[in-house]
N, C-alpha and C positions, 0 to 999 in steps of 0.2 A: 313821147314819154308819158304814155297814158298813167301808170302806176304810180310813180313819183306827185304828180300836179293832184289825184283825189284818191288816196290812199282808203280811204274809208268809202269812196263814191264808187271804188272796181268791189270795194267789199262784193224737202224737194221728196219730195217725197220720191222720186226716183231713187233714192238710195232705198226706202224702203221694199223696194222688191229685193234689193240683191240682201236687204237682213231675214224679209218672211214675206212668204206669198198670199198673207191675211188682209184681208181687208180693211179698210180704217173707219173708226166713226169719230164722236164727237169726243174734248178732251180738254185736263186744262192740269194747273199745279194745285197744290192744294189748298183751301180756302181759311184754314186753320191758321197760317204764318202771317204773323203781323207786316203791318205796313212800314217797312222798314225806312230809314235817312241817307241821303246822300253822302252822309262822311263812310260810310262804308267800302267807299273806293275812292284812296286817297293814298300819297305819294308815287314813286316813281314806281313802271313796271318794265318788266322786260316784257316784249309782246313778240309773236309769232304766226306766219299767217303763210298758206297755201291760198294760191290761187289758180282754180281749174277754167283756162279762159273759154269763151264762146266763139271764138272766132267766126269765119277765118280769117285771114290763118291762126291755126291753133301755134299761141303763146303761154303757155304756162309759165309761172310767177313764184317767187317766193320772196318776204316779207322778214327784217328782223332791225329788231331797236329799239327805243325808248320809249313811254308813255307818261305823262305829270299828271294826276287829277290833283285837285286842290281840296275834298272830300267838301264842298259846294255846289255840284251841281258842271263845274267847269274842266275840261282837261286846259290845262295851261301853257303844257309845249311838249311836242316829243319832236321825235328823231328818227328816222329811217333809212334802212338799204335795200337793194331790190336788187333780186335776180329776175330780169326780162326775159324768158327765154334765150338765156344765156349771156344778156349783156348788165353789165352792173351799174350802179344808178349808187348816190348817196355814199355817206352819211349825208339827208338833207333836212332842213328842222320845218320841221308841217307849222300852219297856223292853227291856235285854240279853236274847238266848240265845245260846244253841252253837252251835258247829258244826265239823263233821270232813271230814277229807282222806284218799280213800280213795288206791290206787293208779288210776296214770293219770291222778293230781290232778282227780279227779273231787271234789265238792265237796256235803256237804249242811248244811241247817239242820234243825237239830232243833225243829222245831213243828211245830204241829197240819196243817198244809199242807204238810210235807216236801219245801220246796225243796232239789230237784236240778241239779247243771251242773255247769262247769268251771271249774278256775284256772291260771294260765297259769306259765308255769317260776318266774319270775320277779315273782307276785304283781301285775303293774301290773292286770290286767283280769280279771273272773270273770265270767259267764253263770248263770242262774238261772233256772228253772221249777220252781210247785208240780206237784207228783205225788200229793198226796189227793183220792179223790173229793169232788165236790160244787164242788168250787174253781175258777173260773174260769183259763182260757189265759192266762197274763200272765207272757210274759219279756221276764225285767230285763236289763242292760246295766251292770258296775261297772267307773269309773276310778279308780286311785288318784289321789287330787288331791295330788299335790307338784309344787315347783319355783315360782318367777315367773313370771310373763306379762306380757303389751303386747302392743295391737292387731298391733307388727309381730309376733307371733309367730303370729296367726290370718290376717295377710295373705298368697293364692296361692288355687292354684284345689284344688278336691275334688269327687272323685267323690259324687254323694248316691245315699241310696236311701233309702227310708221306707214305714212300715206305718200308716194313720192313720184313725179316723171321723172325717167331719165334718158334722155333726146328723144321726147316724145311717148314713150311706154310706160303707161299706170303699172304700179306693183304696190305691193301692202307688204311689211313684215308682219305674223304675227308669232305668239310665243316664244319671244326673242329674249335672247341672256343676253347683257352686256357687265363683263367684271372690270374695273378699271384697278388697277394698282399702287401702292404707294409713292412710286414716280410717274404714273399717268400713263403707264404701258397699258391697251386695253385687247380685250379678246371676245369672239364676237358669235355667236351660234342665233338663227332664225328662219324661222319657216318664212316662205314669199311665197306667195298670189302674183305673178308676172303676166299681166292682162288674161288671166284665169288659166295659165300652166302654175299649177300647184309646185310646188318642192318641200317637203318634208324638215323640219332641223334640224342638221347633223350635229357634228361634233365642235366644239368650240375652237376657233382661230385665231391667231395673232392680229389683231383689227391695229392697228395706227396706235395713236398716241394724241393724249387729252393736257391742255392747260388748264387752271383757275385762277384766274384773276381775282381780285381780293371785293369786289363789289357782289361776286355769283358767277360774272359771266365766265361761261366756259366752250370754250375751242377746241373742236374735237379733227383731227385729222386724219381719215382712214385712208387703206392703198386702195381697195377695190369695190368700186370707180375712186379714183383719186382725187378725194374731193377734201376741205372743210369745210362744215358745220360751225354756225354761231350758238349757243343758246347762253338759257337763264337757268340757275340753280334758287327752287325756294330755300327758305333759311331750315332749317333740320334738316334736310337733306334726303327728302323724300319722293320729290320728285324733280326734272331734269326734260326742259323743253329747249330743240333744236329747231329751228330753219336754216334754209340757204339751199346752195351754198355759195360759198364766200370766193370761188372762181368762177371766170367766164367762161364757164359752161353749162348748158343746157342740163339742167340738174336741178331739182327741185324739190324740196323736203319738206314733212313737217314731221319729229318724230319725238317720243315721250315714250320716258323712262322712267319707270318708278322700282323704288328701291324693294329689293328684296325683304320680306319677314322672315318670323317662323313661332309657328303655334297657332298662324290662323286656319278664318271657318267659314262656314259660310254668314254666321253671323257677325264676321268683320264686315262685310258689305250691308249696311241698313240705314232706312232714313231715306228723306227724299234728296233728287241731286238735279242740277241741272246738267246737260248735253249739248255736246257740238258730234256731228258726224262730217262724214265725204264719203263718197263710192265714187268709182267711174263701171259704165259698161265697157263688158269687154268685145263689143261688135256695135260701139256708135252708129245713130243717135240710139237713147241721148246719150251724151259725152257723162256730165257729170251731176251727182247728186247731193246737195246737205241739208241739213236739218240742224235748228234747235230747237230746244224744247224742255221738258222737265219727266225725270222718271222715280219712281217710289221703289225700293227695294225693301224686301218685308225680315231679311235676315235668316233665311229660312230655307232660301235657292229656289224664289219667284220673283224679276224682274218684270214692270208694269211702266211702259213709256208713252207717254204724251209728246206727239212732236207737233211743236205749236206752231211753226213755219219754215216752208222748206224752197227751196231754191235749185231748179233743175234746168242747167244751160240758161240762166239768166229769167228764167218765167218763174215766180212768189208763185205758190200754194200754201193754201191753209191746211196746218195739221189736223191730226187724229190721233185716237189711242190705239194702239196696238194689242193682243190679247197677250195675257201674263208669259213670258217665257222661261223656261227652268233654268236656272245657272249655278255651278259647283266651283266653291270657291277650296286648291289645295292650303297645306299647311305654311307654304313657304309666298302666297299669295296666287297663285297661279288662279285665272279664272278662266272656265270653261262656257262658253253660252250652250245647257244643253240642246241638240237640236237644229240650233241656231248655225253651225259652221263659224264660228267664231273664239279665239282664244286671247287671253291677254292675262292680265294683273289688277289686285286690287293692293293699295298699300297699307302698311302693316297699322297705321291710325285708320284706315274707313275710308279718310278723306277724299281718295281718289280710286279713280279705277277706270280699264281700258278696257278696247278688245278690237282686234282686226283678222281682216281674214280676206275673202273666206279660205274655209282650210280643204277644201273640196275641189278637181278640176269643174271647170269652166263658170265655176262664179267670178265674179266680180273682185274685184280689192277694193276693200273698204278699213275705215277706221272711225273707231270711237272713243271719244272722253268725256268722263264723267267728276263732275267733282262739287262737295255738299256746301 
């Protein structure tokens, strides 16, 4: 029960071919952002975490549960479930470690797996991949869960996108609608990447039905594949992270929803942000790719990314900057990477923004988030 006993220890530029076939050189975040404190991530989070294994044999993983930092420097206890390729593990309560805030609120844990990422000004959300060799591609996704809920506050439509196996088959959603309803009826339209056979997005479907517990957490049950979905809602209701799922089966998700706007531009996307990505190749090796890192958006429809270290079937590499790429952001958020084979969402504050793909045959499936 490898997952369970070092949750952070199974914590690439491989992915960076399947976003551009540019080169990389030298790179970093920006030198201007003060040296930020460690209460900046503090109380409880919900956390979510894909894992693309190295096998063999290939087990893919999915991750979902609680996180305590104490805004000291300590996480203090969380809580986890796991889907092992298919067998279920947890709720199990992890023991405390560290962890520090460097400048650029860049973000590590100290263990044996050296999760790297970001935390955001304001502590609501952090990003996270291991950077030790041997250690599988697996980034997480942290909400802080505060505030009340009720279904009316998950009711409205969201951009989806997702990175997911499903008994062993990479696929990506990208420019995906999800509408949920005022009793948690949802419906569901997305393009898929199914290990590089494209599919277009049709027309919007009867998808299952979503609960909300009064903490954030929300449980989403669809028919097809008949799976649930655990996630976290942050407090406005802006954005909306799933893993799992929550049966024994070979099913494995990570997927983010961000609410729909309206009246945006490309100047909602601006400011610098930190990243987490994944890709897999669709004709292994290598299997799988992530990156984090940090990228500048200029507000203007030029995206400029720095991927500080990446993780490609368990082998660390150090990042690089990638050359500025075009991206159009619609009025209702929809974002386009021009160029790039890539479509997603940015939300209607800035704060975050997505994009997966590719939307093209025989690329790759990939997904990315971003968030300032």
């Amino acid at each position: 029960m490898r997952h369970v006993a070092t949750v952070f220890g199974v914590f690439c530029l491989g992915v960076l071919l399947i976003f551009t076939a540019a080169a990389c050189g030298g790179g970093g975040g920006s030198s201007t952002t003060p040296t930020p404190t460690a209460d900046e991530l503090h109380g409880t989070y919900f956390w979510h975490m894909f894992e693309g294994d190295i096998g063999p044999p290939l087990r893919n993983g999915s991750f979902w549960g609680t996180l305590t930092a104490d805004g000291f420097g300590e996480v203090t206890g969380s809580t986890l479930s796991v889907n092992d390729g298919g067998s279920l593990f947890g709720p199990s309560a992890l023991p405390g470690y560290d962890y520090t805030i460097k400048a650029g609120r860049r973000l590590g844990f100290l263990t044996a797996s050296s999760p790297r990422g970001g935390v955001s000004a304001d502590g609501r959300v952090a990003t996270l991949l291991p950077i030790a060799d041997g250690t599988p591609p697996s980034p997480a996704i942290l909400l802080r869960r505060t505030g009340t809920f009720t279904l009316a506050d998950l009711a409205g439509t969201y951009h989806a996108c997702a990175f997911f196996s499903f008994v062993g088959v990479d696929s990506a959603w990208f420019a995906g609608l999800v509408t949920f309803d005022a009793a948690g009826g949802a419906t569901y339209s997305s393009g898929i990447n199914s290990n590089g056979v494209v599919t277009q997005p049709s027309a919007p479907i009867p998808y299952g039905t979503a609960s909300v517990a009064t903490d954030g957490t929300v449980t989403w049950a669809a028919p097809t594949p008949q799976v649930v979905w655990s996630g976290g809602m942050l407090a406005g209701g802006e954005l909306i992270v799933f893993a799992g799922t929550t049966q024994a089966i070979d099913a494995q998700f990570l997927i983010v929803l961000i609410r729909q706007g309206t009246g945006l531009s490309n100047a909602t996307w601006s400011g610098s942000y930190h990243f987490i990505s994944i890709g897999a190749g669709n004709s292994p090796p290598p299997r799988y790719g992530a990156i984090t890192g940090t990228a500048t958006v200029d507000g203007a429809g030029s995206l400029a990314i720095a991927a500080e270290t990446g993780n490609q079937d368990g082998t660390i590499t150090p990042g690089g900057s990638l050359p500025s790429l075009p991206y159009l952001v619609g009025a209702t958020g929809t974002l386009d990477t021009v160029g790039g084979g890539n479509r997603g969402a940015v939300s209607p504050s800035g704060d975050f923004a997505m994009f997966a793909g590719g939307t093209t045959p025989l690329s790759g499936p990939t997904l990315w988030f971003f968030h300032r």
